[in-house]
BAGUGU-329686 format. One record per residue (C-alpha): residue in three letters; residue number from 1; y, x, z. Coordinates in steps of 0.25 Angstrom, whole numbers. Each point is the difference from the previous one (the first is absolute). Layout:
NODE   aa    i      y      x      z
NODE  ala  NUM      Y      X      Z
...
//
This chain:
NODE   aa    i      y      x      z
NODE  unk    1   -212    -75   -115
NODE  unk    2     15     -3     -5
NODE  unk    3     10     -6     11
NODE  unk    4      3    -13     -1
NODE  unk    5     10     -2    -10
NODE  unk    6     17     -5      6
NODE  unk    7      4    -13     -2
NODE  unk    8     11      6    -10
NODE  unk    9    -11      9     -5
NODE  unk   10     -7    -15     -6
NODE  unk   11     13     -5     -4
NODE  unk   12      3     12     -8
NODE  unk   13    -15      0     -6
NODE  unk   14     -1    -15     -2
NODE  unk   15     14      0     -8
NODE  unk   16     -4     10    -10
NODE  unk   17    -16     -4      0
NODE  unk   18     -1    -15      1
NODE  unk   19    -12      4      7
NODE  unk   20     -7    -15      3
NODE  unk   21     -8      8     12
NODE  unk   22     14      4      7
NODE  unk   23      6    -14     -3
NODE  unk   24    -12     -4      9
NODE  unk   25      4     10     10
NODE  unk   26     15     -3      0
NODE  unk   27     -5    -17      1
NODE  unk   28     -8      3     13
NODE  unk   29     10     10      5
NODE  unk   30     11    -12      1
NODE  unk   31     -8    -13      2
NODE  unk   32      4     -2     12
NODE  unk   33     14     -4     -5
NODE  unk   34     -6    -10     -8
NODE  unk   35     -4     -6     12
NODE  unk   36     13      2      9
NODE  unk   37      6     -5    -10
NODE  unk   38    -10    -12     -4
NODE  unk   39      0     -3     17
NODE  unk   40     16     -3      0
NODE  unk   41     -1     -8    -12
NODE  unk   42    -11     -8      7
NODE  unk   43      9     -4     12
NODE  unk   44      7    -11    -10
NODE  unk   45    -10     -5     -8
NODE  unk   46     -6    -13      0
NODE  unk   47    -15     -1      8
NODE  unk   48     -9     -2    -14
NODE  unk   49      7     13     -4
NODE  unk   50    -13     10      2
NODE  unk   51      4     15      5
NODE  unk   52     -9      7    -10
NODE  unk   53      7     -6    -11
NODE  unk   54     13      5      4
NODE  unk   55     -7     13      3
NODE  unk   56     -6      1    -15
NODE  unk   57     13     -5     -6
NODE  unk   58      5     12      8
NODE  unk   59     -9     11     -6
NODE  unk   60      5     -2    -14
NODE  unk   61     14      0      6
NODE  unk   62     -6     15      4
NODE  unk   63     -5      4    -11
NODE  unk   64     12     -3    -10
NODE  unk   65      9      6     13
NODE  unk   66    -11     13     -4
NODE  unk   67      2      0    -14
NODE  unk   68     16     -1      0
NODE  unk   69      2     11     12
NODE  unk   70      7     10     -2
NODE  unk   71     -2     10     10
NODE  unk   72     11      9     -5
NODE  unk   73     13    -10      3
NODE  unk   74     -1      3     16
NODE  unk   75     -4    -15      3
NODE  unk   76    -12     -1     10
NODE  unk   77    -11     -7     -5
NODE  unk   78     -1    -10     13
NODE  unk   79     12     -3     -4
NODE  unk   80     -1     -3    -15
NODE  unk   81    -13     -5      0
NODE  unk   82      4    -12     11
NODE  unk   83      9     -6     -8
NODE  unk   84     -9     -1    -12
NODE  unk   85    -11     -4      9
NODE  unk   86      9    -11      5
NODE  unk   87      3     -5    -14
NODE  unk   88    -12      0     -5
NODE  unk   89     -6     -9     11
NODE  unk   90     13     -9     -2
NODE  unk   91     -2     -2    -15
NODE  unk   92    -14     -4      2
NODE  unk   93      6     -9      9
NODE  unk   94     10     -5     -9
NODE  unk   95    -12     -2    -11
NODE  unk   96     -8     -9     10
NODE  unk   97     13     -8      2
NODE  unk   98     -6     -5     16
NODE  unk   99     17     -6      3
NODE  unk  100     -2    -14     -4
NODE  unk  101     12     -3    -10
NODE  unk  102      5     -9     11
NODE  unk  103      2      8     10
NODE  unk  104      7     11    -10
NODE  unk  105      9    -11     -3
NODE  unk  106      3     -2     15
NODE  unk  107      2     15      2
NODE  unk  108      9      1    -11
NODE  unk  109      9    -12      6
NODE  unk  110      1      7     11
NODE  unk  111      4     15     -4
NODE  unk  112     10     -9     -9
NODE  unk  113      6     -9     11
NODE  unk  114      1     15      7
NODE  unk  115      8      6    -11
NODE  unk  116     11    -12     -1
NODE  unk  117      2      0     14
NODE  unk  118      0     16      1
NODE  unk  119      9      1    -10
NODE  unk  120      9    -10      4
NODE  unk  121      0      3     15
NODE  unk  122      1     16     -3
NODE  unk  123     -9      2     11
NODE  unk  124    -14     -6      3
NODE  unk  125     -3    -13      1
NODE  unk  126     -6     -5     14
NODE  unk  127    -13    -10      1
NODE  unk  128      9    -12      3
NODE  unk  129     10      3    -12
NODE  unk  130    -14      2    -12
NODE  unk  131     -5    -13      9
NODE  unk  132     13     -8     -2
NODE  unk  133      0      6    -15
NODE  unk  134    -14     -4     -2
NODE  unk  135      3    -14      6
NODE  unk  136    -15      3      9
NODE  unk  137      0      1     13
NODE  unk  138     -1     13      9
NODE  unk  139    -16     -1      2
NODE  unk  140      0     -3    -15
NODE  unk  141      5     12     -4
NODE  unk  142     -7      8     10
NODE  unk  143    -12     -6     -5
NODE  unk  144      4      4    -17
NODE  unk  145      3     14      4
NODE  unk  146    -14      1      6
NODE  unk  147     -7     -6    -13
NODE  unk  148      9      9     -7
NODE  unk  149     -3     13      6
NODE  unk  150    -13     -1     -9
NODE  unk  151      8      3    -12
NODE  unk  152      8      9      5
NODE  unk  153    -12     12     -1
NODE  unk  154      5      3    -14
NODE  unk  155     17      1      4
NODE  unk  156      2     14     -1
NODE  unk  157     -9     -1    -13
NODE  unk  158      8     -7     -9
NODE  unk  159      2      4    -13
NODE  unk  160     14      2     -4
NODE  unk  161      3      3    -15
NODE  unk  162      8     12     -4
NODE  unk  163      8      4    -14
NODE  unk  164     -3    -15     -7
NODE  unk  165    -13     -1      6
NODE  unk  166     -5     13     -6
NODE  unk  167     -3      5     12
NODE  unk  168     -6     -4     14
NODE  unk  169      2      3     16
NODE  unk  170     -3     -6     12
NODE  unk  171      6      0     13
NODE  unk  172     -9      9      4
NODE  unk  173      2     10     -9
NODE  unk  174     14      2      5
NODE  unk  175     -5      8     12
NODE  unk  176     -5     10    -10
NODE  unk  177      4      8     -9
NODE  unk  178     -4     -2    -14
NODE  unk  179      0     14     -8
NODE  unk  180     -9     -8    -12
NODE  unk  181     14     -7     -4
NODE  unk  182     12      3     -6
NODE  unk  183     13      3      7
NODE  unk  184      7    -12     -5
NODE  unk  185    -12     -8      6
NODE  unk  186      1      8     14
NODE  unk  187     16     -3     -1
NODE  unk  188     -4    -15     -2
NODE  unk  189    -11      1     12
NODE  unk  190     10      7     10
NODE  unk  191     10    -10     -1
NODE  unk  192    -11    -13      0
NODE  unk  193     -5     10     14
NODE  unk  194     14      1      4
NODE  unk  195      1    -17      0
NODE  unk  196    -12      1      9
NODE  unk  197      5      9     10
NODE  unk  198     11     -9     -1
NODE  unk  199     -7    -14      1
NODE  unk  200    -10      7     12
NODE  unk  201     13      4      9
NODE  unk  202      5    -15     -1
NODE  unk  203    -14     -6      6
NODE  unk  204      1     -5     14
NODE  unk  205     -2     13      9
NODE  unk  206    -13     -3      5
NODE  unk  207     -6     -4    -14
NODE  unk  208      7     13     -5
NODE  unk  209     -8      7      9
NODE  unk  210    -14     -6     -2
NODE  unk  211      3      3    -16
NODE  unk  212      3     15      4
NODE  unk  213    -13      0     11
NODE  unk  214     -9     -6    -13
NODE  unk  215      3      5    -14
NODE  unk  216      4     15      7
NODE  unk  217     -6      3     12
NODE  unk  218    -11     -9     -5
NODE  unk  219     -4     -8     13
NODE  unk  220     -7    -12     -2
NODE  unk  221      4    -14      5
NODE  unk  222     -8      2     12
NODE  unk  223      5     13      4
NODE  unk  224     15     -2     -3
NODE  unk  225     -3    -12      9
NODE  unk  226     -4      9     13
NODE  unk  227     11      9     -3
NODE  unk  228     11    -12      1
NODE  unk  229     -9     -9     10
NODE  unk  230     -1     -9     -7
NODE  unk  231    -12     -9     -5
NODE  unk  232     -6      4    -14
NODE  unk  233      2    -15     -6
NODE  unk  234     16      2      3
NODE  unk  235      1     13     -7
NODE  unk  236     -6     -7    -12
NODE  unk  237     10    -10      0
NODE  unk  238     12      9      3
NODE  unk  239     -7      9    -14
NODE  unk  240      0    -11     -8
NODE  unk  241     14     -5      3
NODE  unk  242      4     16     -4
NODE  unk  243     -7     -1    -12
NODE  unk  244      5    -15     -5
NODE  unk  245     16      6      4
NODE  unk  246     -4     14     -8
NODE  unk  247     -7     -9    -12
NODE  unk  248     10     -9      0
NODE  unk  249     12      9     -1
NODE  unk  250     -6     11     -9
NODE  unk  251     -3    -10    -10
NODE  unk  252     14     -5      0
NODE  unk  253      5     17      0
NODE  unk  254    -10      0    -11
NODE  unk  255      8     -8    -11
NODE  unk  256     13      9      3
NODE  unk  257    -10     13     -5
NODE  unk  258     -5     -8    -12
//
């Protein structure tokens, strides 16, 4: 009886076979990224959003993940296929359109009113001065950032157009490398991943660290909430807060790119 054939021994097979009975092999093999994956994305969706939906929207993200591999570029497959899982389950997302327009309109206020006052300030702006901006009160604003962290599931996921809108990336995609594109497009995505770096280091320490605590050590709200001590509902607040004052000031950057 032949031994049991390496993971790299499938790879190697399934690229040069298309073998649909080692795609099967390769699915089952890694479905429990889909649901890693599918599980953090569920912490900040709406109730009526079912888990098994974000889990079959995850599948397909795993088998384009299979299909586009290649196991010869020294990237692990964990790694690669997380971030396509991830995009796949957002742009079903996307497609369902569950953000009520009116609450993406508040969102967008806010992430604006952020960038005005950032920009002015040269420094981040504190709850009182967005409030004052805002002309709401403290609980006011406390209460739109909470409504807004619903819509902020998709704010490493934006799409940014490169090269005359030839091309596409998302934030998330600046974490990676990207050996499909062309060097002038890498040259373009270092420096949109440099105005990241730069925009993350001007957070507020503490939402500096839940961003590095979620997107790269890849907590989750609750757990990054035991590590700080402090309560999982603060935590949301302080990320959404990261992600209106990285939205915002990446999308003003963005125009200087353009």
């Amino acid at each position: 009886m032949p031994a049991p054939k390496t993971e790299e021994e499938l790879w190697q097979e399934y690229k040069r076979t298309k073998d649909p009975m080692i795609r099967e092999e390769l699915i089952l093999m890694h479905a429990s990224i889909v649901k890693y994956v599918a599980g953090r994305v569920a912490i900040s969706m709406p109730p009526h959003v079912d888990f098994e939906d974000l889990l079959s929207y995850g599948i397909l993200g795993l088998m384009d993940a299979i299909e586009k591999f290649d196991p010869n570029q020294g990237t692990k497959f964990r790694t690669y296929a997380s971030t396509r899982i991830r995009g796949a389950i957002i742009d079903e997302i996307r497609h369902l359109d569950w953000v009520p327009r009116t609450l993406r309109q508040k969102a967008k206020a806010l992430e604006d009113v952020y960038a005005s006052l950032e920009y002015k300030l040269e420094r981040s702006a504190t709850d009182k001065e967005v409030a004052e901006a805002m002309n709401i009160s403290m609980d006011e604003l406390f209460k739109l950032i909470q409504e807004a962290s619903t819509t902020t599931l998709v704010s490493l996921e934006d799409v940014w157009y490169l090269k005359d809108d030839s091309d596409e990336v998302t934030i998330m995609d600046m974490v990676e490398s990207s050996p499909e594109k062309g060097p002038d497009v890498l040259a373009e995505k270092e420096d949109i991943r440099n105005i990241l770096v730069d925009a993350i280091d001007k957070l507020p320490e503490r939402e500096r660290e839940i961003i590095a605590l979620y997107y790269y050590d890849k907590l989750t709200l609750k757990e990054i909430g035991k590590v700080l001590n402090v309560t999982e509902s603060r935590i949301s607040q302080l990320h959404s807060k990261a992600i209106l004052r990285l939205r915002g000031y990446l999308t003003k950057m963005n125009g200087s790119l353009l």
